[in-house]
C-alpha positions in Angstrom: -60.6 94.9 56.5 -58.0 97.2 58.5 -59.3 100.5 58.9 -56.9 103.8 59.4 -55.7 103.7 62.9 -57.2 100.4 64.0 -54.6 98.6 65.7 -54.1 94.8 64.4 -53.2 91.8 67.0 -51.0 89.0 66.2 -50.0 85.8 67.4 -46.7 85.4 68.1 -45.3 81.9 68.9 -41.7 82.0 70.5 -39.1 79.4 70.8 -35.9 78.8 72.9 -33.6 78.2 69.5 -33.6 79.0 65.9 -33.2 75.4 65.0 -36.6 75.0 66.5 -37.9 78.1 65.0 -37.2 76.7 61.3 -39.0 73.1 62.1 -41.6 74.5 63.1 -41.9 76.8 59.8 -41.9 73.8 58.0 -44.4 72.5 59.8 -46.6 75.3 59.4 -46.0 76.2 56.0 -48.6 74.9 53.4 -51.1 74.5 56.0 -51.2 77.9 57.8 -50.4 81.3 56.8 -47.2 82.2 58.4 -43.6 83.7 58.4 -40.8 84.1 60.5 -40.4 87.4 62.4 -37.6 88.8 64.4 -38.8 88.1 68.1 -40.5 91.3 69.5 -38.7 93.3 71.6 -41.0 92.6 74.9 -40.7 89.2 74.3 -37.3 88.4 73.7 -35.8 88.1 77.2 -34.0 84.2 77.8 -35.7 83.3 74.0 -34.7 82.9 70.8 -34.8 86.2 68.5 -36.9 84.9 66.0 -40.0 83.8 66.1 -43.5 82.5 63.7 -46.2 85.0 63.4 -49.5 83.7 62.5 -51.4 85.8 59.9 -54.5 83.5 60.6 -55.0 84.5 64.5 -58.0 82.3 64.7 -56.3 79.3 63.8 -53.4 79.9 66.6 -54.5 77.1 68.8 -54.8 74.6 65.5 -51.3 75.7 65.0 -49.8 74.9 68.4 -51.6 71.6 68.5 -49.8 70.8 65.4 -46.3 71.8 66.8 -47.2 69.9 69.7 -48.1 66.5 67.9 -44.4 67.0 66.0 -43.2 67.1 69.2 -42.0 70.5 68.9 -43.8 72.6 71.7 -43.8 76.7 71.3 -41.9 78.8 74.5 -44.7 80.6 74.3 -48.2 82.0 72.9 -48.4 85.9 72.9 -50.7 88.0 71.4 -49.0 91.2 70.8 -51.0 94.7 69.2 
């Protein structure tokens, strides 16, 4: 449980289009708790401006390794506070 002040990580996974952006929601959905985000600002240079946030940050490298086997391969990983 989130106490008052405590600062929360997440797991960002970025893409270079929205096309690929939506796949890979549908990918996820159903099996992992996510939802699509606007891209954070420190991570948006030469990427798409949306992104999937992971609400399960345990499970991020399941999550990739799914995307990957779909052939659809994340920009990047980023855990951002």
């Amino acid at each position: 449980m989130l106490r008052v002040g405590q600062i929360m990580t997440r797991s960002i996974l970025t893409f270079e289009t929205v096309f690929q952006v939506l796949a890979a929601e549908k990918i996820l959905t159903g099996k992992f708790r996510c939802r699509t985000v606007p891209t954070p600002a420190l991570l948006s240079t030469s990427i798409c401006g949306m992104s999937i946030e992971l609400l399960e940050l345990e499970r991020t490298q399941e999550a990739a390794e799914l995307l990957i086997v779909n052939s659809l391969k994340p920009h990047g990983i980023h855990s951002v506070d």
